[in-house]
NUVOTI-315878 format. One line per 10 residues: number of its first residue (from 0); their letters; for each residue x, y, z of C-alpha. Coordinates in Angstrom, 2 decimals. Example, Ala and Ser with C-alpha at 12.3 -4.5 7.8 and 13.67 -1.06 7.14 Angstrom:
BEGIN
0 = as = 12.30:-4.50:7.80  13.67:-1.06:7.14
This chain:
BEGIN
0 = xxxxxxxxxx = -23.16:-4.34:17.87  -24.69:-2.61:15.08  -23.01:-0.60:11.83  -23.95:2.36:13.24  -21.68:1.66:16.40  -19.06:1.23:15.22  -16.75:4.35:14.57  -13.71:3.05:12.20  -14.72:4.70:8.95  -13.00:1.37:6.80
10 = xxxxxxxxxx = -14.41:2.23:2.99  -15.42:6.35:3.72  -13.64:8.88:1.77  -16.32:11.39:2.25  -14.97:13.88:5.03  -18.19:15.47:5.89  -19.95:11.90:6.34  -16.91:10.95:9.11  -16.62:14.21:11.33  -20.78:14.48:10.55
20 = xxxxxxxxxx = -21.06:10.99:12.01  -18.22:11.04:14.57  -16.11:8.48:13.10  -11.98:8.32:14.44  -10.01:10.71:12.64  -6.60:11.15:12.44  -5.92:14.42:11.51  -3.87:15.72:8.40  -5.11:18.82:7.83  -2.00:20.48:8.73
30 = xxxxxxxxxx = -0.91:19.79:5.55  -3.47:22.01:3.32  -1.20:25.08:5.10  1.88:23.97:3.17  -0.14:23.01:-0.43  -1.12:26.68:-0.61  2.57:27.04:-1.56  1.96:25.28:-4.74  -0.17:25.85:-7.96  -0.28:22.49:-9.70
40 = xxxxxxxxxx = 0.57:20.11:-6.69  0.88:16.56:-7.56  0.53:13.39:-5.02  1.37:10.19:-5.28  0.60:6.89:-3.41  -0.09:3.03:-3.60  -4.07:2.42:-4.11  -6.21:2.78:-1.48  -3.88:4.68:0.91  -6.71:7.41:1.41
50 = xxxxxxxxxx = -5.99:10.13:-1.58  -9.96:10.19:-1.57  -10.50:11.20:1.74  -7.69:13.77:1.52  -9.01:15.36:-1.78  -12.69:15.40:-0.03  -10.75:17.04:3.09  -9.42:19.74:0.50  -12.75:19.89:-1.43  -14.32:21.14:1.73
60 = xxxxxxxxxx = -11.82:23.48:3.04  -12.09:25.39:-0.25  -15.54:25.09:-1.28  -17.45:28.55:-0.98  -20.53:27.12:-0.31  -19.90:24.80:2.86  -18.55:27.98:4.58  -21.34:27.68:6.98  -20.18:24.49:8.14  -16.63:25.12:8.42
70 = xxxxxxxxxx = -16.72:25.38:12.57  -18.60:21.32:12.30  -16.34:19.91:10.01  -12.72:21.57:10.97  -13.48:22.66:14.25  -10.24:20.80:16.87  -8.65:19.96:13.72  -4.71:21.87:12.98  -6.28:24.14:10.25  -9.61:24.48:12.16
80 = xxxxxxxxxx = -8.01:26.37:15.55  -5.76:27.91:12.79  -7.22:28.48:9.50  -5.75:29.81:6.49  -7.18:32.82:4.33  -8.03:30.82:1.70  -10.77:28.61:3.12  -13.54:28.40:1.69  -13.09:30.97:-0.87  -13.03:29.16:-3.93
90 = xxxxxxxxxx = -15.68:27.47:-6.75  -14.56:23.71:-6.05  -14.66:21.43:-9.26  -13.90:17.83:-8.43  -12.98:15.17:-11.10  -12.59:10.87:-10.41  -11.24:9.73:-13.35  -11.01:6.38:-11.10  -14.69:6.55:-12.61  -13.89:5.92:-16.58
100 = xxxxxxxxxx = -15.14:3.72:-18.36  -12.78:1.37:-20.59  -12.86:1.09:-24.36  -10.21:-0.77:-26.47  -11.28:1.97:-29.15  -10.00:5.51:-28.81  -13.23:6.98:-29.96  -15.61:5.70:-26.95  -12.69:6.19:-24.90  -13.23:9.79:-25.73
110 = xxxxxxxxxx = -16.41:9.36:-24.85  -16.51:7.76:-21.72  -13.99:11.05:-20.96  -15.89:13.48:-21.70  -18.86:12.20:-20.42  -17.78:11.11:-16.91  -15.93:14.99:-16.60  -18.95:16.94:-17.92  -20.55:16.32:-15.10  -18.12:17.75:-12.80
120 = xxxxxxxxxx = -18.33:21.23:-14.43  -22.19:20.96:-14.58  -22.32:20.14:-10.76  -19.76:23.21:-9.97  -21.98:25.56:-12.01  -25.07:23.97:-10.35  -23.85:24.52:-6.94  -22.83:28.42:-7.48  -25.73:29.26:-9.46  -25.75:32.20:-7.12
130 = xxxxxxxxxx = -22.45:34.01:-8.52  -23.04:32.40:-11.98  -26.50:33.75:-12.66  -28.07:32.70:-16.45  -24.75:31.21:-17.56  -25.18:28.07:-19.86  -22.74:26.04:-21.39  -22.46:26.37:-25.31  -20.31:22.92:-25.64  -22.18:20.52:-23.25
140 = xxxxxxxxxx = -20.07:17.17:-23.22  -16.98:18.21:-23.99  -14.90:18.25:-20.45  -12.34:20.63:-21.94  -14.46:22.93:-23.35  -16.76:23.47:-20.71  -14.03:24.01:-18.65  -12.70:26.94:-20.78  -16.09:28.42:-20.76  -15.90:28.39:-16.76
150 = xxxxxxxxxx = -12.56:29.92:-16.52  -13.84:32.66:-18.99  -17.19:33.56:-17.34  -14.70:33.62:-14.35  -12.72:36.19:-15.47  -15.27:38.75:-17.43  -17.30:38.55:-14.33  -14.64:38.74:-11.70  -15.72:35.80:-10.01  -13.89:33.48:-7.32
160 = xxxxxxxxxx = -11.26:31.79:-8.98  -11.38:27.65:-9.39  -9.90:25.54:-6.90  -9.87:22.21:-9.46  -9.27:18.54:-7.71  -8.37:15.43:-9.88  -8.46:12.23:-8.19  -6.68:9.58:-9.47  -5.73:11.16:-12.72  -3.25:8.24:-14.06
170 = xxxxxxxxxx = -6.36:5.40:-12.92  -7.42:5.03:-16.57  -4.35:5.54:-18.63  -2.72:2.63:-15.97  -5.35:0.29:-17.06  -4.18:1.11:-20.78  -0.51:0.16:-19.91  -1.86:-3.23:-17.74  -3.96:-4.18:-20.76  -0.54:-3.88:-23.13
180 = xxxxxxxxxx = -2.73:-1.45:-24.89  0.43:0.76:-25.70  -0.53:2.52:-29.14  -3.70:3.54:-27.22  -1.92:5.39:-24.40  0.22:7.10:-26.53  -2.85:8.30:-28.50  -4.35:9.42:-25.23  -1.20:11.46:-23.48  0.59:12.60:-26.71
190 = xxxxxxxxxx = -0.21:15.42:-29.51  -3.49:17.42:-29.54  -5.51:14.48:-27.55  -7.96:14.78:-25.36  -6.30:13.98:-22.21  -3.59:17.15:-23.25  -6.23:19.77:-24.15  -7.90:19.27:-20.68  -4.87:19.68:-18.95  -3.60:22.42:-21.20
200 = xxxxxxxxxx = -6.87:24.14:-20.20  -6.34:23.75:-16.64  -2.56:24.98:-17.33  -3.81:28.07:-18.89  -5.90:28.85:-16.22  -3.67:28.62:-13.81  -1.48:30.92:-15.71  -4.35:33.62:-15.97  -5.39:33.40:-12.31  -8.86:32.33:-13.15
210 = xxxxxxxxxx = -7.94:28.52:-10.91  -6.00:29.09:-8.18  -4.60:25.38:-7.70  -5.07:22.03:-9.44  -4.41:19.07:-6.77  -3.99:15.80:-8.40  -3.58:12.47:-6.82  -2.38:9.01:-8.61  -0.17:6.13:-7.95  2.44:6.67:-10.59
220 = xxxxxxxxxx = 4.00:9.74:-12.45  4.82:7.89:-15.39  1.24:9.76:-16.95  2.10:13.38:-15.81  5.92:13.00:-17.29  4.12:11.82:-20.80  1.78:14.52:-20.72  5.03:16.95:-21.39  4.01:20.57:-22.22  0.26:19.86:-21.70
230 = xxxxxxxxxx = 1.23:20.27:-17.89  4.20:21.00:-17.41  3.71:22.98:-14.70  3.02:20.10:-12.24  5.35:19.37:-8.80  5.39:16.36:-7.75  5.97:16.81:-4.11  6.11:12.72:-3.04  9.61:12.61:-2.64  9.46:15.98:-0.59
240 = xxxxxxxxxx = 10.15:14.77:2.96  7.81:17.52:4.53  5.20:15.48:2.56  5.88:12.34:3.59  3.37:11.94:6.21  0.52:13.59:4.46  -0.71:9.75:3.95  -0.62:7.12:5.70  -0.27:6.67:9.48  2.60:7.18:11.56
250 = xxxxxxxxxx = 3.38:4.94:14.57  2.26:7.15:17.00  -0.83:7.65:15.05  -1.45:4.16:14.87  -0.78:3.51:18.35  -3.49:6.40:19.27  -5.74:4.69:16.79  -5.50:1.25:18.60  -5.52:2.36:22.02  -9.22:3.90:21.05
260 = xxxxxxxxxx = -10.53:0.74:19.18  -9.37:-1.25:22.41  -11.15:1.50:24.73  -14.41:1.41:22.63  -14.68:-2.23:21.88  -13.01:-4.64:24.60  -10.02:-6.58:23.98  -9.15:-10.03:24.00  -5.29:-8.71:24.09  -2.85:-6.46:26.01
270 = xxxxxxxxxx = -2.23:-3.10:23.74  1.13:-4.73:23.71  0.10:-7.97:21.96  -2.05:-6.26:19.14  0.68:-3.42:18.86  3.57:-5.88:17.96  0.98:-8.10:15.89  -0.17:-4.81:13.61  3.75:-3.81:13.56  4.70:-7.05:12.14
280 = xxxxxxxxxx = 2.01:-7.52:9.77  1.31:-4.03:8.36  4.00:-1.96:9.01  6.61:-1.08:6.50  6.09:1.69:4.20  9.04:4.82:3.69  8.62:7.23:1.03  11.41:9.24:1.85  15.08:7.68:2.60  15.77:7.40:6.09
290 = xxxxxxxxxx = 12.58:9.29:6.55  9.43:7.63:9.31  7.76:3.99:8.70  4.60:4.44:7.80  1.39:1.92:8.04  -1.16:1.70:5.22  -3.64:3.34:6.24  -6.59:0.99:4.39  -4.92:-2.19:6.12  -4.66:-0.73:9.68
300 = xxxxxxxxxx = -8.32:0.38:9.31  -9.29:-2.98:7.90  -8.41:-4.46:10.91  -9.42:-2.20:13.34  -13.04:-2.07:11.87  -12.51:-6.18:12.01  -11.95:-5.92:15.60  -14.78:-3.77:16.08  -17.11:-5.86:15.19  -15.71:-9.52:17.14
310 = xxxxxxxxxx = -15.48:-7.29:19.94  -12.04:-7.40:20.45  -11.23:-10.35:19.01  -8.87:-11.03:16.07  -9.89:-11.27:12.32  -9.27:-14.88:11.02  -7.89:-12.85:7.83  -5.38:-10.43:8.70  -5.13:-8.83:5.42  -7.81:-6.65:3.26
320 = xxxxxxxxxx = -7.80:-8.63:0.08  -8.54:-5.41:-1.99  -4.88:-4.60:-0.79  -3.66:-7.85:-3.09  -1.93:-5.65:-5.76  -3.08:-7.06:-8.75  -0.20:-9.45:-10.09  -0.80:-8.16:-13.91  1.28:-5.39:-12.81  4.31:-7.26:-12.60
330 = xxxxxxxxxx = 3.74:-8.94:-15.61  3.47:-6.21:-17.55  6.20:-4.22:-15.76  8.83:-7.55:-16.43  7.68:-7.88:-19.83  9.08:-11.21:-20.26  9.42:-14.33:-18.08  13.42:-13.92:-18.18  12.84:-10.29:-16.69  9.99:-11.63:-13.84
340 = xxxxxxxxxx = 12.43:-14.19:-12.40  15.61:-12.25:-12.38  13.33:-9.53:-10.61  11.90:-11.85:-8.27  15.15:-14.14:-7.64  16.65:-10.68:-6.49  13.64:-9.94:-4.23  12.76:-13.28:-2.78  16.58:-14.92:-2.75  19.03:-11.31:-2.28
350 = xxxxxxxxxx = 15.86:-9.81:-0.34  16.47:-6.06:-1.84  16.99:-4.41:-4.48  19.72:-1.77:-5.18  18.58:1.69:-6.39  20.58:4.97:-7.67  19.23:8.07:-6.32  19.23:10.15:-9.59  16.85:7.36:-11.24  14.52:7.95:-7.99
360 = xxxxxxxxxx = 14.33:11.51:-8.44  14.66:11.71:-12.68  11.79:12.03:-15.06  9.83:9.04:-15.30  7.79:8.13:-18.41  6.54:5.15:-20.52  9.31:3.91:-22.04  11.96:4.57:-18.59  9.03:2.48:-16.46  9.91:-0.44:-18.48
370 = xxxxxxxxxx = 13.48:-0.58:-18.43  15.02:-3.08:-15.82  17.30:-1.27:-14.44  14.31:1.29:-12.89  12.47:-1.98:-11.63  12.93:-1.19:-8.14  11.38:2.67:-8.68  8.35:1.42:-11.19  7.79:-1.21:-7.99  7.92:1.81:-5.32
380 = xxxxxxxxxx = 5.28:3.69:-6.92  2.97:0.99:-6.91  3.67:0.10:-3.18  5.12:-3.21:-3.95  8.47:-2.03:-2.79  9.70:0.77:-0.39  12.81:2.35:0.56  15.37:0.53:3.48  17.48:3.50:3.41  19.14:5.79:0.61
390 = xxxxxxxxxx = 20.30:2.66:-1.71  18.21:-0.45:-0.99  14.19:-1.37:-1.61  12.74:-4.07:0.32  9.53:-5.20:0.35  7.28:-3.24:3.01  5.83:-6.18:4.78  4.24:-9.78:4.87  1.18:-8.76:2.45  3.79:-8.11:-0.46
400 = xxxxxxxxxx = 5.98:-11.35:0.35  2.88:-13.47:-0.25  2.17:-11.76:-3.47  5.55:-12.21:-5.01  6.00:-15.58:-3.41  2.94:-16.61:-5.07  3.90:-15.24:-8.60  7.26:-16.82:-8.04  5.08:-20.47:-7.22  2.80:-19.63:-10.39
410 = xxxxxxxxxx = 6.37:-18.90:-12.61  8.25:-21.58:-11.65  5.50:-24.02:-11.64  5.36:-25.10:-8.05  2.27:-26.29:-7.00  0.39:-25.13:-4.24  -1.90:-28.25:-4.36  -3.80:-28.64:-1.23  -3.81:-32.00:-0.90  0.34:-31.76:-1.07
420 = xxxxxxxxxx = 0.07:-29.89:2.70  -3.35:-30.38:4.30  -2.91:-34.09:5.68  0.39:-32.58:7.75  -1.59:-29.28:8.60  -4.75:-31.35:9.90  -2.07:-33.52:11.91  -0.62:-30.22:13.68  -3.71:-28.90:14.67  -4.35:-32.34:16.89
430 = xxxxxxxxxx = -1.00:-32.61:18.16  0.76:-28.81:17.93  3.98:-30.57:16.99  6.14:-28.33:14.71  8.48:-30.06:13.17  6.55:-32.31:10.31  5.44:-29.09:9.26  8.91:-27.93:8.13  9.69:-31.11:7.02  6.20:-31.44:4.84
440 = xxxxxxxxxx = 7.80:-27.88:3.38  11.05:-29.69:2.70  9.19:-32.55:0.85  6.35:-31.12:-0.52  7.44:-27.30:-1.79  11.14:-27.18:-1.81  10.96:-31.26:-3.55  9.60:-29.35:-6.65  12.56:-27.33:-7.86  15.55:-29.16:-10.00
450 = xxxxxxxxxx = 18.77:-29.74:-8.17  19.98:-26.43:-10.38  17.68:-23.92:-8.76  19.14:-24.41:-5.18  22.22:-22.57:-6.72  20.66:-19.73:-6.04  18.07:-20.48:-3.50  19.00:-19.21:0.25  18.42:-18.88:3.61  16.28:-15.55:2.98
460 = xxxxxxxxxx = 14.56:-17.57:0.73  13.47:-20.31:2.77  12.01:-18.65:5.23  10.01:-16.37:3.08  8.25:-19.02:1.76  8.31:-21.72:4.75  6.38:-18.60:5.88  4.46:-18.36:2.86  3.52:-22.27:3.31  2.30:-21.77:6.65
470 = xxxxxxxxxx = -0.02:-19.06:6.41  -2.02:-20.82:3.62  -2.95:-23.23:6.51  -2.58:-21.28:9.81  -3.84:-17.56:9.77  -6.60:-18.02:11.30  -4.64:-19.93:14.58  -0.98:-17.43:13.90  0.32:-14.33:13.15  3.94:-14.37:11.60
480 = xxxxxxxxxx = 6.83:-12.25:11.49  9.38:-12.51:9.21  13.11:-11.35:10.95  11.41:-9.60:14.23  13.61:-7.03:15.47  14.09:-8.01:19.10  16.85:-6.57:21.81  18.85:-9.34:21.17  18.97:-9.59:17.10  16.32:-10.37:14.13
490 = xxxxxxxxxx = 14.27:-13.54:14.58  14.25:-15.68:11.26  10.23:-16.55:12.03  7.78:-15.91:14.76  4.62:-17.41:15.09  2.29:-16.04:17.40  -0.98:-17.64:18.34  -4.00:-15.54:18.01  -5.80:-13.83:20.75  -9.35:-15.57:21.46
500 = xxxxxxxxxx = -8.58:-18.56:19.86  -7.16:-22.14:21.25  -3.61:-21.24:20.08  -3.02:-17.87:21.71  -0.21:-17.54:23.99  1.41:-20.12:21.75  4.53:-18.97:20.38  7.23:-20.43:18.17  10.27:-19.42:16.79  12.55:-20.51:13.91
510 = xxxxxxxxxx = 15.91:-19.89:13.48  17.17:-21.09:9.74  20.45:-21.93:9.07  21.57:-23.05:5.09  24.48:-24.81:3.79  25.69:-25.87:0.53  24.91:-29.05:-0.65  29.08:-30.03:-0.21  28.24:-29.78:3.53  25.31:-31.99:3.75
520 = xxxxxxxxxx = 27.04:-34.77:5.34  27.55:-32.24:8.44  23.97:-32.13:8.90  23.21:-35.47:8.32  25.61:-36.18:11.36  23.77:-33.86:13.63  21.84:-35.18:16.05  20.91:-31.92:18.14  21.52:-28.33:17.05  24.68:-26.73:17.82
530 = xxxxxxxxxx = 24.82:-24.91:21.05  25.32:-21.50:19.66  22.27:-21.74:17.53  20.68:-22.63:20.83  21.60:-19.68:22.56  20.68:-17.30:19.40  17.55:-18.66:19.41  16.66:-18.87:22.83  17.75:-15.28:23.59  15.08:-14.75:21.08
540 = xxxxxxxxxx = 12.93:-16.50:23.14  14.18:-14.22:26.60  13.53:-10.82:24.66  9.78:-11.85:23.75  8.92:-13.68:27.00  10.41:-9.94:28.58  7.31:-8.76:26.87  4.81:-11.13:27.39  5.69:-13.50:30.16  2.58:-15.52:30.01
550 = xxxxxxxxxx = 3.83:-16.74:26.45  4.40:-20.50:25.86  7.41:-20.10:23.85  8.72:-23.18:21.94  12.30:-22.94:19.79  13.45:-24.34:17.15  17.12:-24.34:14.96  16.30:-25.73:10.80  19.34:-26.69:9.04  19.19:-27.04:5.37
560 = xxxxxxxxxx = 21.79:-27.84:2.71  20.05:-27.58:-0.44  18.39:-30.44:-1.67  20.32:-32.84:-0.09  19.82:-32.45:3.66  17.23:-30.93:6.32  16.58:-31.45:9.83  14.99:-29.37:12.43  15.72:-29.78:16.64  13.80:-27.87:19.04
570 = xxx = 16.12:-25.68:20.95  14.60:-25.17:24.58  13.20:-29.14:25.02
């Protein structure tokens, strides 16, 4: 199977190059209708949850000259059978200021501004030549001032107004705050800079009717909250539940998504097996309290694309490493190592994170990002936690658990040597016998923190990393879930073998239970789990063999007490 046949558009934000090439789309158009409500819209999501393709969607919708090619481009789509006035009556300018170029001096950092954004207005100017006749700019490589020179010629010549689109508008003053280059990014969004005279251009604009909207997206609004009364006119509509949805795929998209990579390219699994595999692995994201779960859109694609091209088969990788949120985040967020293990002890041990509702919805700048008690919101915006329900974050899903649980490793000096687990690891893969795995874990990982630590430690915590331990070694033979709801309750840990290779239909499950190290000598008496934790376990077992009765399920009850006892019993012989 070629590139060319294969019609999951992983890595395209251009929208003319996926409905021009007939790649799946999942349609959010619907949403430009309810933006024309707003002058200064902004939007804000996690990295790579497809604010490109969106603000390409919008660029053509509103672009004057691709008004011929409205019917190929929209046509089945929501706006297409029911367009708006607005389309396509607008001189499109389109800014990436994913695009700058870094400079530790403030200077070249000008610089690389203006010179990356210059190009923008030349290219809009270039494009409508038609309507803008001998016009030349008298500031060439300023950004701001060319921009005030289109607005003007604009209004003396009672042209269309300026539909402006800023993608990624925080990406550069982010890297600023990562790099602990604070003076610099004060510099940039504060006083007459020349972040705040481009946006005070735009504002003014706005204001005389010479742009009609300015859509920005970004990942967090601590940038548009410095920027103060250089745009003060922005809406940030994230938190607006009839927004929610604008990115990012809902179940029933997904499910419509899979059931056409399965039709077009053969599976080696039921639509039931995948479907609970993608659930439990990418699923996860809420934006609004109590509002719909929501898949990444980049990591659902990622895989499908994956699956494409093995035919069916499953991806020994499961997750897009470009979705690995850079750990320098939470560094810099924590600010000092104190800060990074309280916030991780809370995520990794408690397993959420309490939240007030006017922090959530208050303004959000610099110096509030950095405070502890807005953790949990600072870690929202950046996708690395989402919202359980109107008081509690939790982390969205099994990508994020490894991140943390590696930072928490890396901070507490745990070593993930491979020679500590790969003897036991080689073992299972000869004999499929689970138990020296978990009791390699006990040894090996949990043998490295002092008595103290298991104070703390839990039964959350164990099997998030257990979990973490395992998939170091077995992704490419498992899939995990971490507390899969089932009819019957939450299973602690699934492991599912992977379709097309020599594990699938392989299933095990863990139930964890964790003592104090007082009641050790209980578990040191055991010699075969207690009959309750049998049942829990094995009704686990019932509600997943419902599904998928071909399953070879194997169940297992681990009993920890801290450091000072552990012993695992399978459950169903």
């Amino acid at each position: 199977m070629t590139e060319a046949d294969i019609k999951i558009p992983y890595a395209i934000a251009n929208f003319a190059e996926l409905r021009e090439r007939g790649y799946y789309y999942i349609d959010k158009t619907e949403y430009i209708r309810k933006l024309e409500r707003y002058k200064a819209p902004v939007f804000l999501r996690p990295r790579r949850f497809g604010k490109s393709l969106f603000v390409s969607t919008l660029a053509h919708y509103y672009d004057r000259n691709k008004a011929d090619k409205f019917e190929a481009l929209f046509g089945g789509t929501s706006i297409g059978d029911n367009p708006t006035a607005e389309h396509n009556k607008y001189i499109v300018i389109r800014y990436d200021f994913s695009k700058m170029s870094m400079s530790k001096d403030k200077g070249e950092l000008e610089k690389n501004f203006h010179l990356l954004n210059s190009g923008a207005a030349r290219v809009a100017v270039a494009q409508n030549r038609d309507i803008f006749g001998d016009f030349t700019f008298r500031s060439d490589g300023n950004a701001s001032q060319m921009l005030r020179e289109i607005t003007d010629y604009v209004s003396s010549h009672n042209l269309p107004p300026l539909y402006i689109l800023i993608d990624e508008y925080d990406n550069f003053t982010n890297q600023l705050l990562v790099e602990y280059n604070d003076a610099m990014y004060e510099d940039v969004t504060t006083d007459d800079s020349f972040l705040r005279t481009f946006f005070k251009v735009i504002k003014s604009g706005i204001g005389e009717g010479t742009i009609r909207s300015c859509f920005c997206t970004g990942v967090l609004p601590v940038t548009m909250d410095d920027l103060t009364s250089g745009f003060n006119i922005a809406e940030i509509l994230t938190l607006k539940p009839e927004f929610s949805e604008m990115l990012g795929f809902t179940h029933a998209e997904a499910a419509d998504y899979l059931r056409f990579a399965i039709a077009e390219y053969g599976p080696q699994a039921s639509f039931d097996e995948l479907w609970t595999m993608i659930v439990n692995n990418y699923d996860g994201y809420r934006f609004v309290a109590n509002g719909t779960l929501l898949f990444n859109s980049t990591i659902l694609t990622y895989f499908l694309k994956n699956f494409a091209e093995l035919s069916g088969g499953i991806p020994d990788e499961m997750v897009d490493e470009n979705l690995r949120t850079d750990v320098s985040w939470i560094r810099r967020l924590t600010l000092s190592l104190e800060n990074a293990k309280e916030m991780l002890d809370t995520l990794l041990i408690d397993g959420e994170m309490l939240y007030s509702q006017p922090d959530f919805k208050s303004k959000f700048n610099k110096r509030k990002f950095f405070s502890p008690e807005i953790y949990p919101i600072s870690l929202f915006y950046l996708g690395m936690t989402t919202l359980k329900d109107a008081y509690t974050m939790v982390l969205p899903n099994l990508t994020a658990r490894s991140i943390y649980q590696d930072y928490y490793n890396e901070l507490n000096k745990i070593s993930s040597k491979a020679q500590l687990f790969v003897p036991a690891y080689r073992t299972f893969v000869g004999n499929r016998e689970l138990e020296p795995l978990f009791y390699n874990y006990v040894d090996k990982y949990l043998g490295q923190f002092p008595a103290q630590a298991f104070d703390k430690i839990n039964e959350n915590f164990v099997r998030c990393s257990f979990f973490e331990v395992l998939s170091r070694y077995l992704s490419d033979s498992y899939t995990f879930a971490i507390e899969q709801n089932l009819p019957s309750g939450r299973a602690d840990l699934v492991l599912t073998g992977i379709p097309g290779s020599s594990f699938h239909n392989d299933c095990r499950i863990v139930e964890f239970k964790y003592f104090k190290a007082s009641e050790s000598a209980k578990i040191e008496a055991m010699d075969a789990p207690h009959e309750e934790d049998m049942a829990q376990v094995n009704g686990y077992a019932a509600d997943i063999n419902a599904m998928f009765p071909y399953y070879k399920i194997k169940t297992y009850v681990a009993y920890l007490a801290a450091n000072k006892a552990a012993k695992i019993f399978s459950a169903n012989g």
